[in-house]
One Martini backbone bead per residue (centre of mass of N, CA, C, O) as a GRO file, in nm:
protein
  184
    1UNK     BB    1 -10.378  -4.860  -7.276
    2UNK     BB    2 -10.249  -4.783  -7.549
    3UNK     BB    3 -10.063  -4.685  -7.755
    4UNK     BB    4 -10.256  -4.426  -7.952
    5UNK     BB    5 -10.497  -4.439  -7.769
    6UNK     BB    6 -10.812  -4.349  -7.747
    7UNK     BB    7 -11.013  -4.153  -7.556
    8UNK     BB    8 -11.326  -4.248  -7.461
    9UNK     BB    9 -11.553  -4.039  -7.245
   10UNK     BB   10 -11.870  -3.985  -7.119
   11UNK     BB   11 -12.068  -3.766  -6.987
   12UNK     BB   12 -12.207  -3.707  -6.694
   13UNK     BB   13 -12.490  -3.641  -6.577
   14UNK     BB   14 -12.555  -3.274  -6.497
   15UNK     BB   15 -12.579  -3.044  -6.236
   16UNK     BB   16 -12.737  -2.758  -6.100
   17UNK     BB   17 -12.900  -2.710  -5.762
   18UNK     BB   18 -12.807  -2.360  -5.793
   19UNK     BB   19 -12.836  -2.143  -6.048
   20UNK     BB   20 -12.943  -1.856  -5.911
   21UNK     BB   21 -12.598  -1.837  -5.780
   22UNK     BB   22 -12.432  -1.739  -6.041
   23UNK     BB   23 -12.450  -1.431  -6.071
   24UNK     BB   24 -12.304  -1.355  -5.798
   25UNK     BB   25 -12.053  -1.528  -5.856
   26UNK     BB   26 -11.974  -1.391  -6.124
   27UNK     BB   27 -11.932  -1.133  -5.994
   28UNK     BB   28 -11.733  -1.173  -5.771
   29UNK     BB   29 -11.504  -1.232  -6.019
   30UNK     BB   30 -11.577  -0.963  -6.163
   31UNK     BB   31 -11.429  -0.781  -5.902
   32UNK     BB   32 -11.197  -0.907  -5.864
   33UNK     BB   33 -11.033  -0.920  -6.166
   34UNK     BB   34 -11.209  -0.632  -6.348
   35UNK     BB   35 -11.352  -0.873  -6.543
   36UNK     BB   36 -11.547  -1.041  -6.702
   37UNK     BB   37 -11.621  -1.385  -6.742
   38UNK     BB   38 -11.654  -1.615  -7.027
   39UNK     BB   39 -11.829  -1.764  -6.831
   40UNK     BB   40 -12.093  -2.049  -6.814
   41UNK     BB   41 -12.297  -2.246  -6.657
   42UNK     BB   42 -12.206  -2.470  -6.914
   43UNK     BB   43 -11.929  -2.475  -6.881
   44UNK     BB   44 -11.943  -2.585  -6.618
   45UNK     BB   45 -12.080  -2.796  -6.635
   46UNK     BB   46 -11.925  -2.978  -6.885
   47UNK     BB   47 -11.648  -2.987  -6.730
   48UNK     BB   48 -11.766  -3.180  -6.509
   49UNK     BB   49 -11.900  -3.376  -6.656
   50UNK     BB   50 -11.609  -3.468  -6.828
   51UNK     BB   51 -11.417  -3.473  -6.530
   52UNK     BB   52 -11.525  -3.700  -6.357
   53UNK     BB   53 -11.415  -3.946  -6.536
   54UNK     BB   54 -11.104  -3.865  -6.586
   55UNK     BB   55 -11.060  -3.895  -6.281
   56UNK     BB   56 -11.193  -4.204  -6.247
   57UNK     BB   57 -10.955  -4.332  -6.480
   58UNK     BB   58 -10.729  -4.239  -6.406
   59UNK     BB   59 -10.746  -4.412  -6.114
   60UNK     BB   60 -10.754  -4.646  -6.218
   61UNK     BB   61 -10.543  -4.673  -6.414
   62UNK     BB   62 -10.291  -4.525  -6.315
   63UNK     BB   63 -10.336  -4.241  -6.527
   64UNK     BB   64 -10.298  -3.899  -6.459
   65UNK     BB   65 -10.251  -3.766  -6.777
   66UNK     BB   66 -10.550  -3.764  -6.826
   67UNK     BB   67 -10.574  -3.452  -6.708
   68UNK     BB   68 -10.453  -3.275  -6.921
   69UNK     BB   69 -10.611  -2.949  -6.927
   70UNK     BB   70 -10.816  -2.983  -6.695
   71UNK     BB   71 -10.612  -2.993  -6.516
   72UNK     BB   72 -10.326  -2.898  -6.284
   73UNK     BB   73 -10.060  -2.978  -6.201
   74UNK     BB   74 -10.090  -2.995  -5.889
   75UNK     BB   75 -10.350  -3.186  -5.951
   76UNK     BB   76 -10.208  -3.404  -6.045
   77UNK     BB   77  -9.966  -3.436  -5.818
   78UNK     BB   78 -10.199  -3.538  -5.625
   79UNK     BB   79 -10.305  -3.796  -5.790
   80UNK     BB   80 -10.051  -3.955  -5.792
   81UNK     BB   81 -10.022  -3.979  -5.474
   82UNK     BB   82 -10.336  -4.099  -5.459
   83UNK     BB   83 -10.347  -4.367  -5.637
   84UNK     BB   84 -10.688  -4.536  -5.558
   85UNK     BB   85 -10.928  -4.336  -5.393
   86UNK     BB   86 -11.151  -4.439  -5.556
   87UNK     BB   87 -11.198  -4.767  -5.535
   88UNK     BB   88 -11.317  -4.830  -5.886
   89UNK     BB   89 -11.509  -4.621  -5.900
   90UNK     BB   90 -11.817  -4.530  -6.090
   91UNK     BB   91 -11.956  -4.275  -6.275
   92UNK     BB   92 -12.322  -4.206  -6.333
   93UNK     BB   93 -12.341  -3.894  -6.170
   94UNK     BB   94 -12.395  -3.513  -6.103
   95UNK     BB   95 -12.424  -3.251  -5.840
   96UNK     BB   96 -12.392  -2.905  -5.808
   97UNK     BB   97 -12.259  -2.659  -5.637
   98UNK     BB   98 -12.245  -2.326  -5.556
   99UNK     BB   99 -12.023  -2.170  -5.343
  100UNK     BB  100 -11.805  -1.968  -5.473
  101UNK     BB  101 -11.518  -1.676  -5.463
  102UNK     BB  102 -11.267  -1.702  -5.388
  103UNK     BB  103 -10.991  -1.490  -5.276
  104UNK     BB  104 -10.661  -1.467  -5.290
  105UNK     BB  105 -10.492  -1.617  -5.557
  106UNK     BB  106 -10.510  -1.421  -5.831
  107UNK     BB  107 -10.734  -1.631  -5.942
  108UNK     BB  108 -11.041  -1.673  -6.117
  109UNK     BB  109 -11.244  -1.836  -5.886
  110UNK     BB  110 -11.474  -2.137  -5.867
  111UNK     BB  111 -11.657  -2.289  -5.636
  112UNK     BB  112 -11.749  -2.653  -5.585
  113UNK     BB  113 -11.985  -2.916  -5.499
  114UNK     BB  114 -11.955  -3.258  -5.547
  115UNK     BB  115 -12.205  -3.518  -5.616
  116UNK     BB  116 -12.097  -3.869  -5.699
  117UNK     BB  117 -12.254  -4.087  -5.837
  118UNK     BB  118 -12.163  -4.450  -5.736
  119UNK     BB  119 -12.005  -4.757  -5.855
  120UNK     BB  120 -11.897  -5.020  -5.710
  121UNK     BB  121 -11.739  -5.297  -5.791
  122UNK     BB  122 -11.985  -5.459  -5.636
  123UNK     BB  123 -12.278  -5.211  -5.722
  124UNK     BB  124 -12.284  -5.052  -5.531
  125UNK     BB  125 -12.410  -4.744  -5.398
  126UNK     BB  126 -12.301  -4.414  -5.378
  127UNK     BB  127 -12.104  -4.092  -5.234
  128UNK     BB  128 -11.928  -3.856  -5.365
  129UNK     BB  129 -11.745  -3.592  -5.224
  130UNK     BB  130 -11.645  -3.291  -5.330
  131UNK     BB  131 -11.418  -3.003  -5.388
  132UNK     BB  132 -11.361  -2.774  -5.592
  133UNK     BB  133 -11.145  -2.525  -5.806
  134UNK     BB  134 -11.235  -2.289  -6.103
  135UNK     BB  135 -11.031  -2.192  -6.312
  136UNK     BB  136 -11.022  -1.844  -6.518
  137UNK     BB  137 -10.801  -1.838  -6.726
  138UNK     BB  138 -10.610  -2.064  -6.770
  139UNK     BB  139 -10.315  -2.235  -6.768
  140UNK     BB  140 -10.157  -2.527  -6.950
  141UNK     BB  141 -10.058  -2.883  -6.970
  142UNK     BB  142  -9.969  -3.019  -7.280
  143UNK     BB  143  -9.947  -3.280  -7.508
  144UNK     BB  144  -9.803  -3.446  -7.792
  145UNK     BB  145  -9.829  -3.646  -8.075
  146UNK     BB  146  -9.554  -3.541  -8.153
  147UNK     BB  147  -9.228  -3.506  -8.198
  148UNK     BB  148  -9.078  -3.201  -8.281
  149UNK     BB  149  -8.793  -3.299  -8.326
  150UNK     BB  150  -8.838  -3.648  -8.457
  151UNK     BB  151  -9.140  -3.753  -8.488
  152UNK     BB  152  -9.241  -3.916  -8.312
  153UNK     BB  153  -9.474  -4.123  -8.136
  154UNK     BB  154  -9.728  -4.043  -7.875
  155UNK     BB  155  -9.872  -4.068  -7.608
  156UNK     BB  156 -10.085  -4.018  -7.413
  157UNK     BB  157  -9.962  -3.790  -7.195
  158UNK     BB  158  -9.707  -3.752  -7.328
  159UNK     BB  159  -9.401  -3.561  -7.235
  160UNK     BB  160  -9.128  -3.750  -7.316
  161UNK     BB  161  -8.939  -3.875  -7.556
  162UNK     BB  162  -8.884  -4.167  -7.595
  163UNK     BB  163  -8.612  -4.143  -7.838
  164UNK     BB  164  -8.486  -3.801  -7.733
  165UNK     BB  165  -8.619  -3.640  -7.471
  166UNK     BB  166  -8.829  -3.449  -7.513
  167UNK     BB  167  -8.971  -3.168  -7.438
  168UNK     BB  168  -9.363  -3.169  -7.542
  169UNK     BB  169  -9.447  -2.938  -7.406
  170UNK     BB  170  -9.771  -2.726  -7.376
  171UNK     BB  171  -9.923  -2.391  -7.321
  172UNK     BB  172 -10.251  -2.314  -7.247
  173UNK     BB  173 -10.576  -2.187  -7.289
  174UNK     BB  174 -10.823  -2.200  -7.043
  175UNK     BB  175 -11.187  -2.128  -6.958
  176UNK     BB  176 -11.121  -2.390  -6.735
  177UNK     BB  177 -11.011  -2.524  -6.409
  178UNK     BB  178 -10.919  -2.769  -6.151
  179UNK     BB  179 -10.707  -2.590  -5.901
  180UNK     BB  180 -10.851  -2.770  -5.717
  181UNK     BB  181 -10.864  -3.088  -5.455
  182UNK     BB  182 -11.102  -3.244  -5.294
  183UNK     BB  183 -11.215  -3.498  -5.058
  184UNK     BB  184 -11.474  -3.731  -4.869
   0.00000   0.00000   0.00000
């Protein structure tokens, strides 16, 4: 990908195999937090549906920042240190299980289980199996298009301007993120 080049990955098929299990989840989260949470399991099924790819393609191109906005940096610095163990496998749809809310992390959070239909580089299929827990309006850092202090134009996920080195980062608010990512 050169620089300014725009990343167009589409999501791939997801489902979520006990959808009946959201009420009790949702409330569960409700309760640990203190205040209903803006989140439904639409936003966290296309979540998953379009974070499945950009973790296999940062994982394939060996460019990691762009999990940026989606995932949380913990997650990001744990994908750099592991650059590779994707396999270069394709994924080409994921099923969602639903697992609960664990409490004590002090942000309210949603654990699933995510079984990722993918194609190795040789054609063959096989499933890879992850655990997700996706923080509830959590900040995050994300980088910009162009550099506030002298103008120079970023490449995607450039954190640092390389004409005159600052740091471009901004934190925003999102409905969702990656917070913790287990592989198996």
């Amino acid at each position: 990908m050169t620089v300014g080049a725009t990343l167009q990955l589409p999501p791939i098929p997801t489902m979520v195999d006990n959808p009946g299990d959201w009420g009790s989840i949702i409330q569960e989260v409700a309760s640990a937090s203190g205040s209903p949470p803006p989140v439904t399991l639409e936003m966290l099924t296309g979540l998953v549906a379009s974070a499945v790819p950009l973790l296999f393609e940062a994982d394939a191109s060996r460019t990691s920042d762009l999990l940026r906005g989606t995932f949380t940096d913990p997650v990001i610095a744990q994908c750099q240190r592991n650059i590779g163990c994707l396999n270069g496998e394709h994924p080409l749809s994921s099923v969602v299980h639903l697992v609960g809310a664990p409490v004590g992390s002090g942000q309210p959070v949603v654990r699933v289980h995510i079984m990722v239909d993918v194609q190795s580089p040789d054609g063959s299929s096989s499933i890879n199996s992850q655990f997700w827990d996706l923080a509830i309006g959590v900040q995050v850092a994300v980088g910009q298009t162009t550099c506030p202090n002298c103008g120079a134009p970023l490449g995607p996920g450039q954190l640092i301007c390389d004409h005159c080195r600052t740091d471009v980062r901004s934190a925003v608010q999102v409905p969702l993120a990656v917070s913790r990512l287990e592989l198996y």
